[in-house]
C-alpha positions in Angstrom: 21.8 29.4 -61.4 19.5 31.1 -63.9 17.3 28.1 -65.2 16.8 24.8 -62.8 14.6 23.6 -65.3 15.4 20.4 -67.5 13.5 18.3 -69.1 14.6 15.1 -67.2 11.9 16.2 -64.8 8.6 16.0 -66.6 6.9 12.8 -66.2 7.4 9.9 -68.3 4.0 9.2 -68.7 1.6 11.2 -70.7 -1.4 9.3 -70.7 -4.8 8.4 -68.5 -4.3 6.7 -65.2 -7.0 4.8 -63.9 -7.4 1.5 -62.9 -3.6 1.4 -61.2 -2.6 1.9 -65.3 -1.6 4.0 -68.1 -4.1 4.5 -71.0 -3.8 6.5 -74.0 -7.4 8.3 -74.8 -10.0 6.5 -76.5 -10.2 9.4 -79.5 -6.5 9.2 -79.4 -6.8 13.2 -79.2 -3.6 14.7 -77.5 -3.2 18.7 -76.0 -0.2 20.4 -76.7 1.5 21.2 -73.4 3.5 24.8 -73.2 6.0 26.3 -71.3 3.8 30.2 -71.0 7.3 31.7 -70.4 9.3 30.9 -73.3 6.4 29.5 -75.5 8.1 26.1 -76.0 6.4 22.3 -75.9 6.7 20.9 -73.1 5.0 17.7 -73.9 1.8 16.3 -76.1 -0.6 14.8 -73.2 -3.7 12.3 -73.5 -7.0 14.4 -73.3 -9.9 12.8 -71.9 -13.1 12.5 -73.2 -16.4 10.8 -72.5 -15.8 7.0 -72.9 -12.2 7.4 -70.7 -14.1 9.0 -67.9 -16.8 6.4 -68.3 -14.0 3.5 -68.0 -12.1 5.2 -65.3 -15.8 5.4 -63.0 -16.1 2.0 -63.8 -12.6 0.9 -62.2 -12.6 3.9 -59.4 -15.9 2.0 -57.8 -14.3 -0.8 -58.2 -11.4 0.2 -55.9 -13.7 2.3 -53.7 -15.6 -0.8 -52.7 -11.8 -2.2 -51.4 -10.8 1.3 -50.2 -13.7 1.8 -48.0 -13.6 -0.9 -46.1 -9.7 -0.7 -45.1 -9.7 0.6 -41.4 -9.4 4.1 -41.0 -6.4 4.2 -39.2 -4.4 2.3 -42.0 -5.8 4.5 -44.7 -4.2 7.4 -42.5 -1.0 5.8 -42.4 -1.0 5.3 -46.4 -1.9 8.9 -47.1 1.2 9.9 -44.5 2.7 7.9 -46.9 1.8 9.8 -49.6 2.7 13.4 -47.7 6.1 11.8 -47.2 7.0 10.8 -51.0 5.4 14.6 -51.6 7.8 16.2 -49.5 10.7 14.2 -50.7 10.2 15.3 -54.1 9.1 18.7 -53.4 11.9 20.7 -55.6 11.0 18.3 -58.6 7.0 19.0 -58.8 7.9 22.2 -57.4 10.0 22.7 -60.8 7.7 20.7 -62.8 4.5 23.6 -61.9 6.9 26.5 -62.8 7.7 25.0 -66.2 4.2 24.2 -67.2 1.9 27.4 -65.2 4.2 30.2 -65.1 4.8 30.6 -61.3 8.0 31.0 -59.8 10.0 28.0 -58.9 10.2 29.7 -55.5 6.7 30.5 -54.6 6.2 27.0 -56.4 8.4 24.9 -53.5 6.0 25.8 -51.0 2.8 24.3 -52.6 4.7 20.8 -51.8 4.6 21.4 -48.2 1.2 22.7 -47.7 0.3 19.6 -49.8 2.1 17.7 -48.2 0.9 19.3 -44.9 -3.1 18.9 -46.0 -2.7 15.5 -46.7 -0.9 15.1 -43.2 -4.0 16.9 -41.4 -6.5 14.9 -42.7 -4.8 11.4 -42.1 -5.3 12.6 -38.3 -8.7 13.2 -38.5 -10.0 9.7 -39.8 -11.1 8.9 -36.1 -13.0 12.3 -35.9 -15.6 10.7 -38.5 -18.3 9.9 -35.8 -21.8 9.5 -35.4 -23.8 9.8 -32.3 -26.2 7.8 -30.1 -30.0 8.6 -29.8 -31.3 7.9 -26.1 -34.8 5.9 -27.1 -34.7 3.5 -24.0 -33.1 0.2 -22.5 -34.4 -1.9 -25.0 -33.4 0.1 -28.5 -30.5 1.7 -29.1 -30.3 4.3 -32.1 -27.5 5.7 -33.9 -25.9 7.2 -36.7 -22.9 6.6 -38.4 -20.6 8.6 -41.3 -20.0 6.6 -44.8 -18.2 7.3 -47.9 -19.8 8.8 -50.3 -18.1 6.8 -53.1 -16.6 8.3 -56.1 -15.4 11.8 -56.1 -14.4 14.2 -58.9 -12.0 16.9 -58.4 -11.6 19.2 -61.1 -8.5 21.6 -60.6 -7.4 25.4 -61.2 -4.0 25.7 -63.3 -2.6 28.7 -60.8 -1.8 25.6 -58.0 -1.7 22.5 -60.1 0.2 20.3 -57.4 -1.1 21.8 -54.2 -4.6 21.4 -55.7 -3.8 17.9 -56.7 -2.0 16.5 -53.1 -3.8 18.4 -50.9 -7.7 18.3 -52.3 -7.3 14.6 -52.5 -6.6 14.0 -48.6 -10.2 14.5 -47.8 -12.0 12.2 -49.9 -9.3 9.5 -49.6 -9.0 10.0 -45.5 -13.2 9.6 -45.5 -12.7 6.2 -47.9 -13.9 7.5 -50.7 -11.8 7.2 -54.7 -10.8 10.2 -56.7 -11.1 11.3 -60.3 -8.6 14.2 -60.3 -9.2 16.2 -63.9 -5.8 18.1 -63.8 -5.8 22.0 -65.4 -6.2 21.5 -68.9 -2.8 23.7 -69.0 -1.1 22.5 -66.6 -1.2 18.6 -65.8 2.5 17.5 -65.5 2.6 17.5 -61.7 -0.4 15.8 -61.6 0.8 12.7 -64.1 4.0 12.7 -62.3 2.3 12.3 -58.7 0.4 9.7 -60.1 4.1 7.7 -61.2 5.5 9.0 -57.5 2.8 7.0 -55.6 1.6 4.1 -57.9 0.8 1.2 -56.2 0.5 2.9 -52.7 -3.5 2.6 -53.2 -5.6 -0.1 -54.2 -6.0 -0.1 -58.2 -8.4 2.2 -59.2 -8.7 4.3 -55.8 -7.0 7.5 -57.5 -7.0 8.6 -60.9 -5.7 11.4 -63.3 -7.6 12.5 -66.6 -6.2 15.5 -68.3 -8.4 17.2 -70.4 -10.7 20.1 -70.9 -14.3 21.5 -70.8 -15.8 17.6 -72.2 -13.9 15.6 -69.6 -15.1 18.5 -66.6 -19.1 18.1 -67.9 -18.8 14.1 -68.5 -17.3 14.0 -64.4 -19.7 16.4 -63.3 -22.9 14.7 -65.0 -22.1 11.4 -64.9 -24.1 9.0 -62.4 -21.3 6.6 -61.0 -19.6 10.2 -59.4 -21.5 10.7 -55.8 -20.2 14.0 -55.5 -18.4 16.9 -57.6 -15.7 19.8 -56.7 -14.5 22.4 -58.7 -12.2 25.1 -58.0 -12.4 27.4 -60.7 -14.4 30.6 -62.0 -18.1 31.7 -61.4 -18.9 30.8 -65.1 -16.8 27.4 -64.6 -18.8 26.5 -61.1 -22.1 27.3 -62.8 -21.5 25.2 -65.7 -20.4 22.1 -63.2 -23.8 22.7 -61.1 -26.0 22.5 -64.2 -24.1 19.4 -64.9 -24.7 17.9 -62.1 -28.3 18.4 -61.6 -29.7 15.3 -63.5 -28.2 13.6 -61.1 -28.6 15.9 -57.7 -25.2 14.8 -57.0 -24.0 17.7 -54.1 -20.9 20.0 -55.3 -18.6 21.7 -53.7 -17.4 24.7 -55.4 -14.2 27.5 -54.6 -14.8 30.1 -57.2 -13.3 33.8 -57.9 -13.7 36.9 -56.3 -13.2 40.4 -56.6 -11.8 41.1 -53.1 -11.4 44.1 -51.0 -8.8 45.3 -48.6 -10.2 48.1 -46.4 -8.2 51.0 -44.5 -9.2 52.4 -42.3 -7.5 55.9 -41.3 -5.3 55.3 -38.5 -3.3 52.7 -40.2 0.5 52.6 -40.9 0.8 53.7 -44.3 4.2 51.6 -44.4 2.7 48.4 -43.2 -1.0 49.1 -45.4 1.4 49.7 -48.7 3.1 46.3 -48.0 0.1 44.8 -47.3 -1.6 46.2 -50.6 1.2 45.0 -52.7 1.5 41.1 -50.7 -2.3 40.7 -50.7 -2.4 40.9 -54.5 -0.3 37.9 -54.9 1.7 39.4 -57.2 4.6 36.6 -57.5 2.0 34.8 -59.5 0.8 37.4 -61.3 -1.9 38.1 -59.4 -3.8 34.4 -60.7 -5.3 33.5 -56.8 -8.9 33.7 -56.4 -8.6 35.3 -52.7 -6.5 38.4 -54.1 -7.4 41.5 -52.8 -7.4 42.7 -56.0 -9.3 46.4 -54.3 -8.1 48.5 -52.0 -10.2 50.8 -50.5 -7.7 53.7 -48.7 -9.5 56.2 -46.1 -8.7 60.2 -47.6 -6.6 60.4 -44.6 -4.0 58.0 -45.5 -4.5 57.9 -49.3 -1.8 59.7 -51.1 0.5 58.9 -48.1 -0.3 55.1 -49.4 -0.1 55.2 -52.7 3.3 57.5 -53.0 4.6 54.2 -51.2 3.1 51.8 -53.6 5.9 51.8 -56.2 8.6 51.1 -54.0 6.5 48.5 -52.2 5.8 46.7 -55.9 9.6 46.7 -57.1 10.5 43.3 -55.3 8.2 41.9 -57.9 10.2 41.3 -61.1 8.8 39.3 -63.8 11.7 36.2 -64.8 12.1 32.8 -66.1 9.6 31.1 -63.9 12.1 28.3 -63.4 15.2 30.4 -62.1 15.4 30.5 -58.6 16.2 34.4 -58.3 13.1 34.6 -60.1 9.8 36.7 -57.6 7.2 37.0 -60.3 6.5 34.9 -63.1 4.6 34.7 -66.4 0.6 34.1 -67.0 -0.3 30.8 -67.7 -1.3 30.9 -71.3 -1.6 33.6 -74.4 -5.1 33.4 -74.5 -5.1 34.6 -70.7 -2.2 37.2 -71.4 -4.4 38.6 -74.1 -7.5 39.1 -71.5 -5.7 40.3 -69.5 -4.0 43.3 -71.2 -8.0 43.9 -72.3 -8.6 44.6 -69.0 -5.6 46.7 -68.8 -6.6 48.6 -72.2 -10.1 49.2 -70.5 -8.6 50.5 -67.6 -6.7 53.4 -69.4 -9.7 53.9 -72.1 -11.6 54.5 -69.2 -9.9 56.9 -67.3 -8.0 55.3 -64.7 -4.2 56.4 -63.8 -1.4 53.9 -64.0 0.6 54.1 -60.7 3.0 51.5 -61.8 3.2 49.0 -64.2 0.0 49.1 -66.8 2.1 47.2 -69.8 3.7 43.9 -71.1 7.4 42.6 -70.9 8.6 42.6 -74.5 12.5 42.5 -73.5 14.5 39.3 -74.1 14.8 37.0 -72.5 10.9 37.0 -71.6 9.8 38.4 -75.0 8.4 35.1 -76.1 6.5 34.9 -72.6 3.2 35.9 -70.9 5.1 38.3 -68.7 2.6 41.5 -67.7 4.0 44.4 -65.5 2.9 44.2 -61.7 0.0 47.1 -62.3 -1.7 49.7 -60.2 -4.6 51.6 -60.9 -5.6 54.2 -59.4 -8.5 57.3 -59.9 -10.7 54.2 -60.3 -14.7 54.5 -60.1 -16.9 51.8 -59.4 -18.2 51.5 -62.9 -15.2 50.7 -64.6 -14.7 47.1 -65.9 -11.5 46.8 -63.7 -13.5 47.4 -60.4 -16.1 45.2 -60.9 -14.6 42.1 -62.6 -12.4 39.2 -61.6 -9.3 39.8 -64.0 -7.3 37.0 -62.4 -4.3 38.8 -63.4 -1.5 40.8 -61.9 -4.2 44.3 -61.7 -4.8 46.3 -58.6 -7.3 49.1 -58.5 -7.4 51.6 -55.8 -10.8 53.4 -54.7 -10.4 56.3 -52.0 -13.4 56.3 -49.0 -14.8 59.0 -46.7 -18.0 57.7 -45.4 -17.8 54.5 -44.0 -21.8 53.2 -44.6 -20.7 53.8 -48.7 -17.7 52.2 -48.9 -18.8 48.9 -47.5 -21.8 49.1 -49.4 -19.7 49.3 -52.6 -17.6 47.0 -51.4 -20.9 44.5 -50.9 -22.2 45.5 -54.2 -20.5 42.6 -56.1 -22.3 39.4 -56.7 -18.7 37.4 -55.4 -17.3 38.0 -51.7 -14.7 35.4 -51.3 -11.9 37.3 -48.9 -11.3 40.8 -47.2 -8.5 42.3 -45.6 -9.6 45.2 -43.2 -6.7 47.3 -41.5 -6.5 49.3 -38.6 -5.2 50.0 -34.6 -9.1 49.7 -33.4 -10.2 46.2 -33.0 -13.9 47.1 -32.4 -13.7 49.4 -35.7 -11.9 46.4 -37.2 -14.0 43.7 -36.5 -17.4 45.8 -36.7 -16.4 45.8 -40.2 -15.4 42.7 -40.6 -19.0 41.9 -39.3 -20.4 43.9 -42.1 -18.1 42.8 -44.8 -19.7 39.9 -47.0 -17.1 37.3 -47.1 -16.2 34.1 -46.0 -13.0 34.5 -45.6 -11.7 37.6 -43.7 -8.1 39.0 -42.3 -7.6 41.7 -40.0 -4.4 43.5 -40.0 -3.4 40.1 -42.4 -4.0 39.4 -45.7 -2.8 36.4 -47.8 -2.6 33.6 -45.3 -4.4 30.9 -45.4 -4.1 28.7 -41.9 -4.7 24.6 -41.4 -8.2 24.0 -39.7 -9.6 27.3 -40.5 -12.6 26.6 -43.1 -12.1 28.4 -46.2 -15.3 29.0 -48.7 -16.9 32.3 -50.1 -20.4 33.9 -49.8 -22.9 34.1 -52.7 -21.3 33.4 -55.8 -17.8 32.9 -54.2 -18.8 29.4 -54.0 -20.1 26.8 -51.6 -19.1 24.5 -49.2 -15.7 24.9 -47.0 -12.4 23.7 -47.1 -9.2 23.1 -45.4 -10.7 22.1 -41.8 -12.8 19.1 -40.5 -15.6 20.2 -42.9 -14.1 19.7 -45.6 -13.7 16.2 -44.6 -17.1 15.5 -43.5 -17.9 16.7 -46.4 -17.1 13.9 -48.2 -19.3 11.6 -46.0 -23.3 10.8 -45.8 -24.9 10.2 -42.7 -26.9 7.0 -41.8 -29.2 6.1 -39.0 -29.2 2.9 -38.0 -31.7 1.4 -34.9 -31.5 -1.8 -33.2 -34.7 -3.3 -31.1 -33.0 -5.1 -28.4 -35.9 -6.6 -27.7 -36.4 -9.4 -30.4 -39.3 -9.6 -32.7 
């Protein structure tokens, strides 16, 4: 097979849902929807603007007020529910994503499961939602107990449009709370077609999708009937949605970019740190992940020895149709982005860096019409360039060599981001002294790329705030109340 894709797949619905229904936008304003890899429309798609997100808060408290008060143990069993019709249709939304953001069809399948699997995890955790008991004598008794928040908005990154929809929606829904999902504005097809898959599962109004762009984001963020905000996006993006939602000191929760480092050290396995390089960069899809360690820092020792492996390491990733099955890289998720990032590349070069492989678009049929960049390598990098200091968010690795130890880790600390690090070698106490050092929330040693169930994921300083993807995440989504009793009478 060289294309799965058909267009019997994409939804059938291209409007709002809210309220348990299908709405066309107030403005009647569609968005073109585009295949990145051949350029074609894929669909025209209701955008959201003010007065649709201020009909669809209206209806979402509506059904929160119903939601909240179903017993946790039933709402667990609907979202399994949920995780169940996911799974079953995991090669359709799976196809669905590569069409409409580029990635491969392969890398694609597993975003269904660990949607699927989020969505499982936080079902079993409704019962973990507890308060406690204040010791204030035999006649009082004192305690607190964890409530929904109310309505939540989730606003969505286009490089894991169903994953991000399926699984960021467990939380608020297990902790009784309704959600606005505002899908990618260039990629919302899995998102209207999980909203089909499990109408009528939830009370009307409990979950909602509203495509649209920057408008729909601020009128979410600011708007008084949402109790709470997330965003995963860029820096500039998660500043914009705080400033929003100051008016109404709503809290946010926020995974933004990074510029990450992976670190090694001199007694590594120049075999095992090449592959490591090359898999931490995310390079099947194109490098578009917030926690790719997008610098590596090699130790003189091992240097050359790394990078003469690089190539070879890198030529598993092939650019292809995003939707063929054979297919290990895929294309970036619009022109606008394609065009930034070959900037960056253009920098690179003007600046004095070396292309060790790659550094160039794929202009060959029958990805000429695509946003298909070259797997690229940099190296002879210094830290001033643009390419070491910037989140390009594209498939762009740079390499910076080390001898002292105090100065690489204080380069590698001199960012204002720090949302992952991958630090590599045979001695654990070297290892995890730097990993003490390192300023990140998020940290592998001899790993890179994996994230794991339960393990709470968030970066430091501008990487973002809040955790995700462990029981935080879910308590997150609650507010504490203290309730005391006199047992006494009046």
């Amino acid at each position: 097979m060289t294309d799965a894709y058909t267009p019997e797949i994409l939804p059938s619905h291209r409007g709002l849902y809210y309220g348990g229904a299908w709405h066309d936008s107030a403005t009647g304003v569609r968005d073109t929807i585009l295949n990145p890899a051949t350029g074609e429309t894929l669909a025209e798609v209701a955008t959201a603007g003010r007065a649709d997100v201020d009909a669809a808060v209206a209806v979402a408290r509506r059904g929160y007020l119903e939601w909240r008060d179903v017993a946790p143990l039933e709402r667990a069993r609907i979202l399994k529910e949920i995780a169940a019709i996911i799974r079953r249709n995991g090669d359709e939304l799976a196809l669905i994503d590569s069409a409409n953001c580029g990635n491969p069809y392969g890398e694609m399948k597993n975003d269904s499961v660990v949607a699927a699997a989020q969505m499982e995890f936080f079902a079993g955790l409704v019962t973990e939602m507890k308060g406690d008991t204040i010791p204030m004598g035999p006649d009082r008794v004192n305690m607190s107990v964890r409530e929904p928040l109310g309505v939540v908005a989730r606003i969505l990154a286009f490089n894991h449009p169903l994953m991000f929809c399926g699984g960021k929606m467990g939380a608020p829904l297990a902790a009784g709370n309704a959600v606005i999902v505002k899908p990618p504005v260039q990629a919302p097809l899995s998102a209207l077609r999980l909203a089909e898959l499990i109408h009528g599962l939830l009370p009307a109004g409990v979950f909602s999708v509203l495509p649209g762009g920057s408008e729909a984001g601020a009128a979410l963020a600011g708007h008084p009937g949402i109790a709470k905000v997330t965003l995963i996006g860029s820096v500039a993006a998660g500043r914009a949605v705080m400033r929003e939602a100051s008016d109404t000191l709503k809290p946010v929760l926020l995974e933004l970019g990074g510029k990450n480092a992976l670190i090694g050290y001199p007694d590594s396995d120049p075999d095992r740190l090449a592959n490591a390089i090359v898999a931490g960069m995310n390079f099947g899809w194109c490098g578009q992940s917030c926690g790719s360690t997008s610098r590596a820092f090699l130790h003189d020792d091992i240097h050359d020895a790394v990078v003469s492996r690089l190539e070879r390491a890198v030529e598993r990733f092939k650019p292809g149709l995003p939707t063929d099955p054979a297919t290990t890289m895929g294309a970036l998720v619009s022109r606008d982005h394609f065009d930034r990032v070959m900037g960056y590349i253009a920098s690179a070069k003007d600046e004095g860096a070396q292309v060790v492989t790659g550094g160039h678009a794929i202009t060959e049929m029958p990805l000429a019409k695509g946003c298909f960049v070259a797997p690229t390598i940099f190296s002879e990098v210094t830290p001033e360039m643009r390419v070491a200091r910037e989140e390009i968010f594209g498939p762009v690795l740079v390499l910076r060599r080390w001898s002292d130890e105090t100065a690489m880790l204080d380069e590698v600390n001199g960012l204002d981001v720090g949302l992952t690090a991958s630090i590599w070698s045979r001695d654990l106490a070297t290892a995890h002294r730097a990993a003490n050092r390192v300023e990140a929330g998020f940290v592998w040693i001899n790993e890179v790329g994996r994230h794991f169930l339960g393990a709470p994921f968030g970066g430091y300083k501008q990487s973002g705030l809040g955790r995700e993807e462990g029981i935080g995440e879910l308590i997150a989504f609650t507010q504490e109340k203290n309730i005391h009793i006199n047992l006494g009478g009046q």
